[in-house]
C-alpha positions as CSV (number, residue, x, y, z in Angstrom):
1,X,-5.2,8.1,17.6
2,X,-3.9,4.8,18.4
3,X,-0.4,4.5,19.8
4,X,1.8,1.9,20.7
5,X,5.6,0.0,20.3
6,X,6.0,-2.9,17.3
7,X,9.7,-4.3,18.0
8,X,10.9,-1.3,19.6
9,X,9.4,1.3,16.8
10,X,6.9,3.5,18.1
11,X,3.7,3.1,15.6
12,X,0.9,5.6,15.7
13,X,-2.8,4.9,13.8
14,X,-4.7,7.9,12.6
15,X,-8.7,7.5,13.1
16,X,-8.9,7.9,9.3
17,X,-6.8,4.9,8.7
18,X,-9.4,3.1,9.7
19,X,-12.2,5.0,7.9
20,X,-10.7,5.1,4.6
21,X,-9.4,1.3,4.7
22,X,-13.4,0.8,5.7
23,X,-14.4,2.0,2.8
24,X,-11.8,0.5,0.1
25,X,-13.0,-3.1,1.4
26,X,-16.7,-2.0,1.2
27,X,-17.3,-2.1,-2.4
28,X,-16.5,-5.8,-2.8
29,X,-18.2,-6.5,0.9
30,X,-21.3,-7.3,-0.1
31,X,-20.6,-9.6,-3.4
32,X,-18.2,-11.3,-0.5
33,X,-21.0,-11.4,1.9
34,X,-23.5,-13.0,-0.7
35,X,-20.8,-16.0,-1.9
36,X,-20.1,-17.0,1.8
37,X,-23.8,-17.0,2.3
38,X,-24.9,-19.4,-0.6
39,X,-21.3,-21.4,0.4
40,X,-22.3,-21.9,4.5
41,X,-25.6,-22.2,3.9
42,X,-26.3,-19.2,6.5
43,X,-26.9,-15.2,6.3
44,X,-23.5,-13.7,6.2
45,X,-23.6,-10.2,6.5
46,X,-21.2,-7.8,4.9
47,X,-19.6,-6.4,7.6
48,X,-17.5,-9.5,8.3
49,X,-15.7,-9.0,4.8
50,X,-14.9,-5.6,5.4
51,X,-13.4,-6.7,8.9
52,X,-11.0,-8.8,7.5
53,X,-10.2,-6.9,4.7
54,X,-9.5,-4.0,7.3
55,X,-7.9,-6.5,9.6
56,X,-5.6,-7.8,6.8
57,X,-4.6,-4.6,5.6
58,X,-3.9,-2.7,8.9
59,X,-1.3,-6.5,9.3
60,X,0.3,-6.3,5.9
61,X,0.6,-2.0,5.6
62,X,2.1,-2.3,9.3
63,X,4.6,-4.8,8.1
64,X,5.6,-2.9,5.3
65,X,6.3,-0.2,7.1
66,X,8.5,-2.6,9.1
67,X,10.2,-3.1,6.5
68,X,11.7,0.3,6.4
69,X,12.0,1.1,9.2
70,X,14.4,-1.9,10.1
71,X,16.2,-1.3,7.2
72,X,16.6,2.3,9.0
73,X,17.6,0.8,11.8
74,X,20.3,-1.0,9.8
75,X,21.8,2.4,8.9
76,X,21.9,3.8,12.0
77,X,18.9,6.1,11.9
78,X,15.6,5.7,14.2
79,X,12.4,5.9,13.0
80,X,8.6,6.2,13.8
81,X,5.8,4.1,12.0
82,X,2.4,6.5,10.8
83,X,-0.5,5.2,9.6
84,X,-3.2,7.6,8.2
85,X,-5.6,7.6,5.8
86,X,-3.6,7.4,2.7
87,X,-1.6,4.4,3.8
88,X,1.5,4.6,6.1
89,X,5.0,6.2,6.6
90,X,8.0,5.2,8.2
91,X,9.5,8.5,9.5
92,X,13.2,9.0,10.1
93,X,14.0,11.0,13.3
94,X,17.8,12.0,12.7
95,X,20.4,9.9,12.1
96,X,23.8,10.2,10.3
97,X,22.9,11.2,6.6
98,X,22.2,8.1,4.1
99,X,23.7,7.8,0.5
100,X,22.2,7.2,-2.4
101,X,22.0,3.7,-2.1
102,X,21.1,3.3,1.2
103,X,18.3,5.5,0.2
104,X,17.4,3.2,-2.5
105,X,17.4,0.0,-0.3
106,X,15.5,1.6,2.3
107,X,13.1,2.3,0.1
108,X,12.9,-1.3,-1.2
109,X,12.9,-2.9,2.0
110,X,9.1,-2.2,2.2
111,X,8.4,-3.6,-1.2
112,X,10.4,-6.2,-0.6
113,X,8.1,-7.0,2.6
114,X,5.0,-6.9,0.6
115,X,6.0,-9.2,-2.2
116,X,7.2,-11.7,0.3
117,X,4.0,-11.7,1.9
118,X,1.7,-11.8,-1.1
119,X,3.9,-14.0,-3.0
120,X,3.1,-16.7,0.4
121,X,-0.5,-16.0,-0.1
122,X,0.1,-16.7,-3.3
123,X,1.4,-19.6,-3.0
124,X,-1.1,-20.8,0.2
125,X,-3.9,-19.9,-2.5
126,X,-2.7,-22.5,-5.4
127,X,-2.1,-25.3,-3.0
128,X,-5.5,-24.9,-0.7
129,X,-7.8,-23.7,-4.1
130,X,-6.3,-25.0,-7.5
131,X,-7.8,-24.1,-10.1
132,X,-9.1,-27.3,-10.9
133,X,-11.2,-27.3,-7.4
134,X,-14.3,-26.7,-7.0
135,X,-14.8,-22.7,-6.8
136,X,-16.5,-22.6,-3.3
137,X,-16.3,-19.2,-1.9
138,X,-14.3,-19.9,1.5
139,X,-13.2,-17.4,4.4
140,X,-9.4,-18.9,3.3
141,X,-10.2,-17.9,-0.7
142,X,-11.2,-14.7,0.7
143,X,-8.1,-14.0,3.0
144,X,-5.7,-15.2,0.9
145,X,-7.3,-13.3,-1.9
146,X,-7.1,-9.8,0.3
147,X,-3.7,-10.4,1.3
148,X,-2.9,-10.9,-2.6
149,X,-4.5,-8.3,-4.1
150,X,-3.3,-6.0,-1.2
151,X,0.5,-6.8,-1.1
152,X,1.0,-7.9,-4.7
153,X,-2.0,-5.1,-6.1
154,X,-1.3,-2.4,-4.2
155,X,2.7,-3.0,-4.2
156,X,2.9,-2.7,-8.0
157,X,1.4,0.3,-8.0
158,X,3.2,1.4,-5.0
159,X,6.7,1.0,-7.2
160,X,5.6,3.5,-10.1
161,X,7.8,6.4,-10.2
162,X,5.5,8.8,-8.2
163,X,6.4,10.7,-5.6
164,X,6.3,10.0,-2.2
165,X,5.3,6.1,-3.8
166,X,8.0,3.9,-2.5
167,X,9.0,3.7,-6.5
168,X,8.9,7.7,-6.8
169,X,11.8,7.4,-3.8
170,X,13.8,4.7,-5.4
171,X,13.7,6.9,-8.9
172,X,14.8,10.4,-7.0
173,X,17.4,8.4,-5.6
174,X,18.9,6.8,-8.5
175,X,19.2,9.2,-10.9
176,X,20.6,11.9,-8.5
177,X,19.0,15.1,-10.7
178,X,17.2,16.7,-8.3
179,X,13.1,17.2,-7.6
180,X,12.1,18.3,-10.8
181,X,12.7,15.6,-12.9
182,X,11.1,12.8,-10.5
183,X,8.7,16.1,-10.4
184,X,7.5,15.9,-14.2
185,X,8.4,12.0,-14.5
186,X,5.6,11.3,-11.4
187,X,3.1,14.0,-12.6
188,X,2.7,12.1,-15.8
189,X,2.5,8.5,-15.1
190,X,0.1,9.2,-12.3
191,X,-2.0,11.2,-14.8
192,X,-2.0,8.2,-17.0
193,X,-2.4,5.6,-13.9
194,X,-5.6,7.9,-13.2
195,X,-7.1,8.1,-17.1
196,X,-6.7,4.4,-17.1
197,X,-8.2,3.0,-13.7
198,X,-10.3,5.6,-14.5
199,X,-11.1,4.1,-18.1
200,X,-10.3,0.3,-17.1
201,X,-13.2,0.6,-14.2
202,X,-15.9,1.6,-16.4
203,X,-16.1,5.3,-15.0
204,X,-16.8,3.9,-11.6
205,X,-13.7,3.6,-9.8
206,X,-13.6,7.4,-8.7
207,X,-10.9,7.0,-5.8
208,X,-8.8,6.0,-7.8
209,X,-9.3,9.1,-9.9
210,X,-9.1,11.3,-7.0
211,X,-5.9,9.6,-5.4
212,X,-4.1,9.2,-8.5
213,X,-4.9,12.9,-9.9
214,X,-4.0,14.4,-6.8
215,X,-0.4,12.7,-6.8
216,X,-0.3,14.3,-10.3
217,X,-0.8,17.4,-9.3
218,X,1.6,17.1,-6.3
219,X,4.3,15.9,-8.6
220,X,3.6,18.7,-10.7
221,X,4.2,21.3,-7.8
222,X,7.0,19.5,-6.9
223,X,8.3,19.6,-10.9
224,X,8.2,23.3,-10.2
225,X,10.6,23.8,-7.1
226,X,7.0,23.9,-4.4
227,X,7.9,20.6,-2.7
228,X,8.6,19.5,0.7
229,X,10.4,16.9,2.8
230,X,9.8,12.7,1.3
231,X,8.6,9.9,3.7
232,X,9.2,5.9,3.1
């Protein structure tokens, strides 16, 4: 476990951040490994890819979780930043009790964090490597492509209405009816999210599968009243 303070939050890093971020990057490692090769002229082997794209994600999941937690800050409740090996957490540790809408924009403010990031990689990307250039595999393409595909990618994804999902939050917030409609609403679009990767991939993209179809199933318990406490 890796502990420390980020701007006066207290941030703790579960060992299986680090494993299961590992293995997300490695599937593309070694087509990014063989592109900066033939590019630099040199041997380049794949673990450098999969340290960036480790690097780059522990940077932008951290600052998401910034996100929220200064946006609890701004309500007057303190929080802790997790991250683990499904992603990360901000958790609240008391605090005067939010309403709906503060709810709703503290569970935005990560999103919101993410999309300004990705949306400057984004933009860095067009101006450095236009389409028009010359499609040399750089270590900026590669960057700026992890940082896109991580903060725009994922962040999509992240605001589907599926609980705990950032999106699953902003829904149970909104429409103010309780678990078991955000319950039955998240257990099917993350069963169709799943079928599709699933389908989309080829039949290889099995943690997607997995992660997808066990948010199903979680938002089906919680459909039925077995639920516990939300994280942002």
């Amino acid at each position: 476990m890796l502990r420390f303070t980020f701007l006066g939050f207290p941030v703790t890093v579960h060992w299986m951040f680090w494993l299961v971020t590992g293995l997300l990057g490695s599937g593309a490692a070694e087509g990014q490994a063989n592109f900066l090769s033939a590019t630099y002229g040199k041997q380049v082997s794949a673990f450098v890819p999969i340290l960036f794209w480790v690097g780059l994600a522990f940077a932008s999941i951290l600052l998401h979780e910034l996100g929220h937690s200064l946006a609890f800050r701004r309500f007057g409740t303190r929080s802790q930043i997790v991250l683990y090996g499904m992603g990360g957490y901000a958790q609240p540790e008391g605090g005067i009790p939010l309403t709906r809408w503060e709810s709703i924009k503290i569970s935005a403010a990560g999103p919101a964090v993410s999309f300004g990031i990705g949306g400057a990689a984004w933009w860095l990307h067009q101006m450095l490597h236009p389409p028009e250039a010359l499609m040399g595999y750089t270590y900026s393409r590669m960057i700026l492509g992890v940082l896109i595909w991580i903060n725009l990618g994922w962040g999509i994804l992240n605001l589907l209405p599926i609980y705990p999902l950032d999106g699953g939050q902003i829904f149970d917030a909104w429409h103010g009816r309780g678990a078991r409609l955000t319950g039955k609403v998240g257990a099917f679009v993350a069963a169709a999210v799943a079928i599709g990767l699933f389908y989309y991939s080829g039949g290889t993209s099995f943690f997607s599968l997995i992660f997808f179809g066990f948010l199903a199933y979680q938002n089906w318990q919680r459909s039925k009243g077995a639920h516990g406490g939300g994280f942002w």
